[in-house]
C-alpha positions in Angstrom: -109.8 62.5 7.3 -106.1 62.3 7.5 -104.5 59.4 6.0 -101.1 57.8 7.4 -98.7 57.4 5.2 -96.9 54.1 3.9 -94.2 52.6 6.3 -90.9 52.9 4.6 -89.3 49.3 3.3 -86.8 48.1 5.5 -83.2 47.7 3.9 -82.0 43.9 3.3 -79.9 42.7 5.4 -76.5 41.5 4.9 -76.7 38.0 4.2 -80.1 38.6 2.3 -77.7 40.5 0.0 -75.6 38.0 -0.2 -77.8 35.7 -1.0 -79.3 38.0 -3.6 -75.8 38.2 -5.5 -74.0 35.2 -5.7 -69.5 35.5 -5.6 -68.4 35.1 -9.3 -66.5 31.5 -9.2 -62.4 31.6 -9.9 -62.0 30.9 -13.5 -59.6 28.1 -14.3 -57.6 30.6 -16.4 -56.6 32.9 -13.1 -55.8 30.3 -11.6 -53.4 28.9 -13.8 -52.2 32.7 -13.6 -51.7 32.5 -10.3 -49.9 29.2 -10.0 -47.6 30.3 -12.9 -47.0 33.8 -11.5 -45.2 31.5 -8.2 -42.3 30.1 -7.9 -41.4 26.9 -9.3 -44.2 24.0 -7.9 -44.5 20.4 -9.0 -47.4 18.5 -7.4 -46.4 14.5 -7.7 -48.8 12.0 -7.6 -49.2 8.5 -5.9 -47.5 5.4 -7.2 -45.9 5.1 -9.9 -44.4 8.6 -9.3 -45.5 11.5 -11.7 -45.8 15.0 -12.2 -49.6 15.9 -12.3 -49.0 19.8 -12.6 -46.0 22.4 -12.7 -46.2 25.7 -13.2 -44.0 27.8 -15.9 -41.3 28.7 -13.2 -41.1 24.9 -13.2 -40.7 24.4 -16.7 -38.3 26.7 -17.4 -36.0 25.5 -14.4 -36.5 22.3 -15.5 -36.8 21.8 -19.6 -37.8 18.2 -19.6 -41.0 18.9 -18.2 -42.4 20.1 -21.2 -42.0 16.8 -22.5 -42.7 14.2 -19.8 -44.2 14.1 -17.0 -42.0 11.8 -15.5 -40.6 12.5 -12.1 -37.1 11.1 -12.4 -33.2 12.0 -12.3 -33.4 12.6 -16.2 -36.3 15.1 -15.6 -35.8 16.9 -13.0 -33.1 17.0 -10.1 -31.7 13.6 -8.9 -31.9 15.4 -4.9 -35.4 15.8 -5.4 -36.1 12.7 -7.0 -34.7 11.2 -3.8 -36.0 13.7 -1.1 -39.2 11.8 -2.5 -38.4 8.7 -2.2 -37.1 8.9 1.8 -39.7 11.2 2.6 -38.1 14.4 3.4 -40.0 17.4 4.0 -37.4 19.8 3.0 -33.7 20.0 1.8 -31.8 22.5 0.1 -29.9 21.4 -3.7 -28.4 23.2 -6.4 -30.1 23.2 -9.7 -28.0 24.9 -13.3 -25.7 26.4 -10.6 -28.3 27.9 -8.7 -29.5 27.2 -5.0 -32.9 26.0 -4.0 -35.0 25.2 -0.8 -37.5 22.5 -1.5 -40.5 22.5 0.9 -42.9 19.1 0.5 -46.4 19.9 1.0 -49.3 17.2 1.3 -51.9 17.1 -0.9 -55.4 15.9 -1.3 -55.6 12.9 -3.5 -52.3 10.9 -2.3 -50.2 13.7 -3.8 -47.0 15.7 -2.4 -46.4 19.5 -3.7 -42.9 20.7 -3.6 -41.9 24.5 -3.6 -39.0 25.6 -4.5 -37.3 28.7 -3.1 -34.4 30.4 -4.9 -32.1 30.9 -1.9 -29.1 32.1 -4.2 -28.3 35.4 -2.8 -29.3 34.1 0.8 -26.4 31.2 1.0 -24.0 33.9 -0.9 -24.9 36.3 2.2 -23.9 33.8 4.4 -21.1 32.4 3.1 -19.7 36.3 3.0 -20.4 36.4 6.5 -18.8 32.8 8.0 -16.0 34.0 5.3 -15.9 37.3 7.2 -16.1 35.8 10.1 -12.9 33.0 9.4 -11.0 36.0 8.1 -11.5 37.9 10.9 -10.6 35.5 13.4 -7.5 34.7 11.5 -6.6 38.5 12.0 -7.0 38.5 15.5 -4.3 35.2 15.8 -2.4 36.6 13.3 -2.4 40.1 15.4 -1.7 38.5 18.8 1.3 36.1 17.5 2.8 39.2 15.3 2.6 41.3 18.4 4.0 38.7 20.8 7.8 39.4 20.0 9.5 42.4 19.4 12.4 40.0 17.7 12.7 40.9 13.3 13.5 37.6 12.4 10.7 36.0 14.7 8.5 38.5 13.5 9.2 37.5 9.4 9.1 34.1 10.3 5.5 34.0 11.6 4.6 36.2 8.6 5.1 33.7 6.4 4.0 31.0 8.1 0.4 33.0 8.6 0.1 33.7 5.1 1.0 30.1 3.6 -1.2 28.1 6.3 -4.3 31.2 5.6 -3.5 32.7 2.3 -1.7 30.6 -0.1 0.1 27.5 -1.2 3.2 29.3 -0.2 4.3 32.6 1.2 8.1 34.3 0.7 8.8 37.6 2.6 11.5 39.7 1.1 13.0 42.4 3.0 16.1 44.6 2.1 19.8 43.5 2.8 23.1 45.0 1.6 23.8 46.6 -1.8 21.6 44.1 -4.1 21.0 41.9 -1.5 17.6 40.5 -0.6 17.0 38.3 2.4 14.3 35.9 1.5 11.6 34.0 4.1 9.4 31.5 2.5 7.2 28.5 3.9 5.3 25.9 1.6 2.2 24.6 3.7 3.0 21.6 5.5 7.4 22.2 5.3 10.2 24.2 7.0 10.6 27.6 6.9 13.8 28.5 4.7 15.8 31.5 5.1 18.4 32.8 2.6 19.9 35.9 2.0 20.7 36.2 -1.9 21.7 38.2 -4.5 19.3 39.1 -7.1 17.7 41.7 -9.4 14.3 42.0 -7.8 13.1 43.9 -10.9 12.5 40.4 -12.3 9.5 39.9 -10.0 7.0 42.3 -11.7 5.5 44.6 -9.2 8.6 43.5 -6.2 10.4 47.0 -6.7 7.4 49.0 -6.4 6.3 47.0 -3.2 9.5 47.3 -1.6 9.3 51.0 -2.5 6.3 50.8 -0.7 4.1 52.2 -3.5 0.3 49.9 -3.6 0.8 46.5 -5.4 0.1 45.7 -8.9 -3.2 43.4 -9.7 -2.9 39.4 -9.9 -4.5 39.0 -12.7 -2.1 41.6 -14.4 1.1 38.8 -13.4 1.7 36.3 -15.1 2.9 33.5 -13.4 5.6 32.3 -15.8 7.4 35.2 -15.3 8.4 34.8 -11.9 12.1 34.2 -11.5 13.5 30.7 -10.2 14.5 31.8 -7.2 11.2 33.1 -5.6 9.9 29.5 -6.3 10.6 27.4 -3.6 12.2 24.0 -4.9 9.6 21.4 -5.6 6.6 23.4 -5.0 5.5 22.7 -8.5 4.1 24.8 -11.6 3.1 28.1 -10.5 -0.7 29.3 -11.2 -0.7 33.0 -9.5 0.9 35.0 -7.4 0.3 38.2 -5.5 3.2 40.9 -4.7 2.2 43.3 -2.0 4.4 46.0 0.0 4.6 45.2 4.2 3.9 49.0 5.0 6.2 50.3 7.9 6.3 53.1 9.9 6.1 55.6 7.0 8.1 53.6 4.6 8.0 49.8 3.9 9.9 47.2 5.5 9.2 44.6 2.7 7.3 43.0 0.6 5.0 39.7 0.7 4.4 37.4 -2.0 1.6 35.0 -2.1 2.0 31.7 -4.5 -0.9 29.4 -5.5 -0.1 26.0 -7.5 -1.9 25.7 -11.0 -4.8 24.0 -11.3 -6.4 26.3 -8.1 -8.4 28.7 -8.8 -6.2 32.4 -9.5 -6.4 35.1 -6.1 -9.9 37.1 -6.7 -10.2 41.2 -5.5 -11.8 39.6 -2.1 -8.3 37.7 -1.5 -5.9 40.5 -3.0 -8.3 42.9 -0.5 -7.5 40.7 2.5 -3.5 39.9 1.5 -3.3 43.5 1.9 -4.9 44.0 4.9 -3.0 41.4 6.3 0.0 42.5 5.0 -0.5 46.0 6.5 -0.5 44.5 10.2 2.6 42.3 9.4 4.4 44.5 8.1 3.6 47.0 11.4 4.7 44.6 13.9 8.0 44.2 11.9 8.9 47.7 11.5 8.3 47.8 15.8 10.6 45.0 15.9 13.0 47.2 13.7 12.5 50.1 15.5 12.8 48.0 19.0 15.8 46.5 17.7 17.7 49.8 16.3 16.5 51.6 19.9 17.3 48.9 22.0 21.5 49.1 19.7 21.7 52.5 20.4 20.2 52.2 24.1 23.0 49.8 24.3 25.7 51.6 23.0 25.1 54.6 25.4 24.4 52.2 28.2 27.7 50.7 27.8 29.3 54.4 27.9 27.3 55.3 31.0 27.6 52.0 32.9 30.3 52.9 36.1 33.6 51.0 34.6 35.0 48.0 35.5 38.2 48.5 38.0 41.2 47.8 36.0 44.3 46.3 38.1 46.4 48.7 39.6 49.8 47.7 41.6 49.4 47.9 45.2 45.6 49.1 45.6 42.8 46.5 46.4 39.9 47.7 45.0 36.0 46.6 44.5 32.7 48.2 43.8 29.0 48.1 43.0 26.5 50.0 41.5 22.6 49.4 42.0 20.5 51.6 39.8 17.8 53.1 41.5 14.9 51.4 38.8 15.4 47.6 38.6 14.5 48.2 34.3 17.5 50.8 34.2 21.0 49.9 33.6 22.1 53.7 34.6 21.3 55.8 37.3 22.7 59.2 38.9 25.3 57.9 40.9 28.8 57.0 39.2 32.4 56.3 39.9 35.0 56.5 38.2 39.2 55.3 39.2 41.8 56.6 37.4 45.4 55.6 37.2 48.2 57.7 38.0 49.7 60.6 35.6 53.3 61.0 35.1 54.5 64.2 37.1 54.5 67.4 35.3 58.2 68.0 34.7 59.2 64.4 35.6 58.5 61.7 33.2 59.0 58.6 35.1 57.4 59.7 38.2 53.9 58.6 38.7 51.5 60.8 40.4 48.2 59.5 42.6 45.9 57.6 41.5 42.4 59.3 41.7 39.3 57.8 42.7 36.0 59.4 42.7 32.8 58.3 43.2 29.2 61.1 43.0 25.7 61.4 43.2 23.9 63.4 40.5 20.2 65.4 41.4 17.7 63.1 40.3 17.4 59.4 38.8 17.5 58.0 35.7 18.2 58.7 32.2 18.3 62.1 32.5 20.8 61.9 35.6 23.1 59.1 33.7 23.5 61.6 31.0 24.6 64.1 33.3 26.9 61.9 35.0 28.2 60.7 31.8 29.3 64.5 31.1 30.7 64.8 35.0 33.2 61.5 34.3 34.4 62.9 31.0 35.4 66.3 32.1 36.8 65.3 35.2 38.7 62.9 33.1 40.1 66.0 30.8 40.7 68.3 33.6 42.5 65.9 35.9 45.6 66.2 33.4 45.7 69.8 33.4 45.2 70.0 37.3 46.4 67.1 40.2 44.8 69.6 43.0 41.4 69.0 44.7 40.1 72.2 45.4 41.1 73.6 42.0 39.8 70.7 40.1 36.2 70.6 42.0 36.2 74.7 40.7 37.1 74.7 37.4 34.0 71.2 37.2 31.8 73.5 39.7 32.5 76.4 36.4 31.9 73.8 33.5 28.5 72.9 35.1 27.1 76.7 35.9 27.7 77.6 31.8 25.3 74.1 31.1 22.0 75.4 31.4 20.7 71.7 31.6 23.3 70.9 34.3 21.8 69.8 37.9 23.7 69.7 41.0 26.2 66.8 42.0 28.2 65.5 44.9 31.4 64.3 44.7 33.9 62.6 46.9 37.9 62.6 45.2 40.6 60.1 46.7 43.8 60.8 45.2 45.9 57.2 46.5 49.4 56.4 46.6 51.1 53.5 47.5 54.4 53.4 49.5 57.5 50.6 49.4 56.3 49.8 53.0 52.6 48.5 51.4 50.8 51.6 52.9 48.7 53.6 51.1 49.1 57.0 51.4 45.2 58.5 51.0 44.0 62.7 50.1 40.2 62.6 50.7 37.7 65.7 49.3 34.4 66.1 49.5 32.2 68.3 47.6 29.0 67.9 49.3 29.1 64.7 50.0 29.1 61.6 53.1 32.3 61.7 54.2 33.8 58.8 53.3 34.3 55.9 56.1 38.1 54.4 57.4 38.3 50.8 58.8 41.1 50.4 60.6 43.2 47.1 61.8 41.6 47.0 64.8 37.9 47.1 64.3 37.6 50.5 64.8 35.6 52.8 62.1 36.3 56.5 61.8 34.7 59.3 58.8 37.3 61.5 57.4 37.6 64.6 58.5 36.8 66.3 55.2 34.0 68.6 53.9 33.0 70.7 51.2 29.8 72.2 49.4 28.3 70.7 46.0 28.9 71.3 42.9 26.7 73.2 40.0 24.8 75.0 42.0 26.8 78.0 43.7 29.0 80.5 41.8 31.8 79.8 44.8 32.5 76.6 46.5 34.7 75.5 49.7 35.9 72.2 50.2 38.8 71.2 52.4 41.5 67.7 51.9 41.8 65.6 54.8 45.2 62.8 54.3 45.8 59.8 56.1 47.4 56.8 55.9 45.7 53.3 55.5 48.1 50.1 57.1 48.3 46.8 55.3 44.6 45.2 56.0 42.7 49.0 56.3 40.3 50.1 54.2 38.1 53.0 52.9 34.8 52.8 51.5 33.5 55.6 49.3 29.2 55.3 49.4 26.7 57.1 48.3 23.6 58.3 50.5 21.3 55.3 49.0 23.4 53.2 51.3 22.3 56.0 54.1 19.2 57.2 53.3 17.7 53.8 52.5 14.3 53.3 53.7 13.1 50.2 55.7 13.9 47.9 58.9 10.8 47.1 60.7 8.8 50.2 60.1 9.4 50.2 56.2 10.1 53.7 56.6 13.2 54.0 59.1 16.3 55.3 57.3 19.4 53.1 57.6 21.5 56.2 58.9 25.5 56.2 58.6 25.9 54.5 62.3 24.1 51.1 60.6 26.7 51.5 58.3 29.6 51.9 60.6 28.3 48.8 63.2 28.5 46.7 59.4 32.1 47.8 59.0 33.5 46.8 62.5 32.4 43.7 61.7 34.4 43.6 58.5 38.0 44.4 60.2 40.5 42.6 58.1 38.5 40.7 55.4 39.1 41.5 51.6 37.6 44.7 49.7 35.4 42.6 47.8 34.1 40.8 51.3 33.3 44.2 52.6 31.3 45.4 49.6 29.2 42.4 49.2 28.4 42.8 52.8 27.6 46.0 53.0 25.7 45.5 49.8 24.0 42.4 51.8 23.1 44.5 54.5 21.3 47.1 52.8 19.2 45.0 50.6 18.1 42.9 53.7 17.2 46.5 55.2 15.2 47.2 52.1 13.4 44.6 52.1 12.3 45.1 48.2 11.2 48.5 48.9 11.5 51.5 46.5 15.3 53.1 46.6 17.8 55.7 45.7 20.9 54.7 43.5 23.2 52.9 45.6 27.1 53.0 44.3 29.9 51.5 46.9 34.1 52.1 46.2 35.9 50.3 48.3 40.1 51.1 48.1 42.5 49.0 51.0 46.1 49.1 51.7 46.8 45.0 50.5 47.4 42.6 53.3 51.1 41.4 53.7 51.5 38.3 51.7 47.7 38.7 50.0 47.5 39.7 46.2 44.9 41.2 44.0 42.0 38.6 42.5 41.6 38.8 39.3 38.9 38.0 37.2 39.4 38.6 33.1 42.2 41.1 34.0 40.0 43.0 36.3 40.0 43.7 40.1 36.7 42.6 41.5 34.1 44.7 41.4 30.5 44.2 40.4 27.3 46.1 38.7 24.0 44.6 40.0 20.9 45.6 37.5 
């Protein structure tokens, strides 16, 4: 007989197991662990106000509790005591220097439980960052006002202002002068900005040499503030407490040096402040050294500006002359085209006897700086040449030699009128052109005619032709030297329609009889209106007449008329 085995037993189930082995309870002593091991907690009961439990975080942040359970201003913080009292479910207080978030909880039993959070290194993290953020912001003004002028003294004056509204109780900005000269800007908060220049040993202000030498500034806390000269503190500022000396780098050297002043009784200038001086300092002292180097440039731009500008006419007896120059860029004071008068020579061989007076007005290849230059070299050595030789032709060859040996020489044209007056009040006129419009007669009568004179340009051809055309201009006639702006001018309805030499000559017939001056402002007028502020060449007029009978030269400041229009 087979037997059947036993059916196995089945396995408990979970919650029979459960059941079976009951959780061991929390022990009071872990949890009195675990409240201690937590930041500080205070649970306060009902009314009257105490502390029923605190952990050791508690205790030790604040003493008293060991000894009372009182929850009061004398136990623990008077900002706690009265977040309790209004209710408040959280605020933030300090506590022994430190900061803390306190979080009210409700508790069973009428009773409140307040955490507190050390948030210490949180608020330091963002009071870094809104400094950071002030700092940064003050940079960017600082930046944009600094760069707004190109003017030195502008440029120092805002420095200082910046850095005694930002940095300081005061700010003074030395720069450099004369032999032991120092010129001084310096601004207390809420006055006037004072400038002096004064003579002083700047060794006296430790760490001022060095800065203005440009080498990195010595630390605060290494100067001691009585030691700073009466001069670098500003009258009535009061007793010095610190002061910072840093160098305003430049463009590879520096341009100055900034000192920061704080009153005593504030606290001294920390690394963070020193940092930031410097940093400011650095874009200070950048914008001045532009305005430096602006300034120096813009002097010597100047100085050969003045050299290259065509001259003003100087009187001469018997010639009525006026002329204008129009550079070719509206920003440029020079251009290619140039003229040039000169007044007569005494006669080789005959001292009293005056020769011509030469005129000459060109046109250079090309526009701008490069051309003025060239031009400027032109005038000169037609200047030196026209003493050694009174003729046309041989003067345009010996110029046409000097400018093949320049390498950097370009091309020119060139129009000579050699001028002489007569007892009778004609002029007697030698016209040359190298190159060149011919220039344009206008006669008594209305009538225009171009002189009957040619010639090849100059610089560009080993051998050059060119052939002198005389005439003579009557009381009241004219001739008007131009340059192919005036011709080549671009405009009229079209925009693109040059203005062509018969434009020209229709202006002049309308200008029969009327003063030099009259004529060059009109053809001037003319042009521009043709133009119509459009892009155009260099535009140079010369315009020479025979004086009217009974008329005489206007002067203005010892000149004969003539103008330059930037």
């Amino acid at each position: 007989m087979t037997s059947t085995p036993p059916a196995p037993n089945p396995a408990p189930s979970a919650s029979a197991a459960s059941a079976e082995t009951p959780r061991p309870a929390v022990g009071a002593p872990l949890l009195r662990a675990l409240v201690d091991a937590a930041a500080p907690v205070l649970v306060v009961a009902g009314s009257p106000v105490r502390v029923r439990l605190h952990n050791k975080a508690a205790e030790a942040l604040f003493p008293a509790l060991g000894e009372s359970d009182a929850f009061t201003a004398d136990v623990v913080a008077p900002w706690l005591v009265r977040a309790q009292e209004q209710g408040v479910d959280a605020l933030d207080g300090s506590v022994a220097g430190r900061m803390f978030r306190a979080t009210a909880q409700p508790l069973p039993g009428e009773c409140t439980g307040w955490l507190l959070t050390d948030v210490t290194a949180e608020r330091a993290a963002l009071q870094r960052l809104s400094d950071e953020r002030i700092r940064t912001q003050f940079l960017v003004r600082a930046s944009a006002r600094l760069l707004a002028s190109l003017n030195q003294r502008r440029c120092l004056r805002v420095t200082a202002e910046l850095a005694a509204e930002q940095l300081a109780d005061a700010a003074v900005v030395v720069t450099p002068a004369r032999g032991r000269r120092v010129a001084l800007t310096r601004m207390v908060r809420g006055r006037q900005i004072e400038e002096l220049t004064i003579g002083v040993d700047v060794d006296q202000v430790p760490g001022l040499s060095d800065a203005l030498a440009g080498f990195p500034p010595v630390p605060s806390r290494w100067v001691h503030p009585d030691l700073a000269p009466a001069w670098l503190v500003p009258e009535g500022f009061g007793e010095l407490g610190s002061l910072v000396v840093t160098p305003l780098p430049g463009s590879g050297t520096s341009v100055g040096a900034l000192i920061l002043l704080r009153r005593a009784g504030r606290p001294c200038f920390d690394d963070e402040e020193e940092l930031f001086a410097r940093i400011f300092a650095a874009r200070a002292g950048a914008a001045i050294s532009a305005a430096v180097l602006y300034a120096e440039r813009a002097e010597t731009t100047d100085i050969l500006q003045r050299a290259l500008i065509p001259p003003a006419i100087d009187r001469l007896d018997g010639i009525d002359l006026a002329s204008s120059y129009r550079p070719a860029r509206a920003a440029d004071l020079i251009g290619g085209d140039f003229y040039d008068v000169h007044p007569p020579l005494p006669t080789p061989g005959e001292e009293d006897g005056p020769t011509e007076t030469l005129l000459m007005l060109g046109d250079v290849c090309g526009k701008g700086p490069g051309a003025a230059i060239l031009t400027g070299k032109i005038r000169n050595t037609l200047a030196a040449l026209r003493r050694l030789e009174p003729r046309h032709r041989h003067l345009l060859e010996l110029l046409n030699a000097t400018l093949l040996d320049d390498r950097d020489a370009r091309f020119v044209t060139l129009v000579l009128a050699g001028v002489t007056p007569t007892d009778n009040g004609r002029l007697e006129l030698r016209l040359t052109c190298a190159g060149h419009p011919a220039p344009l007669i206008i006669r008594a009568d209305g009538s225009v005619h171009q002189a009957a004179t040619r010639g090849t340009l100059i610089g560009a051809l080993p051998d050059i032709t060119s052939t002198t055309w005389t005439t003579v201009l009557e009381p009241g006639e004219m001739c008007l030297l131009f340059s192919d702006g005036v011709t080549e001018a671009r405009g009229g309805p079209s925009g693109r329609e040059m203005f062509e030499e018969q434009r020209l000559r229709d202006t002049l017939a309308g200008c029969a009889g009327m003063p030099v001056e009259a004529v060059v402002e009109r053809v001037e007028l003319v042009t521009s209106q043709w133009l119509g502020g459009g892009e155009h060449d260099d535009i140079a007029l010369l315009a020479l007449g025979a004086p009217r009978r009974g008329s005489h030269l206007t002067m203005v400041n010892g000149h004969g008329r003539g103008r330059y229009t930037g």
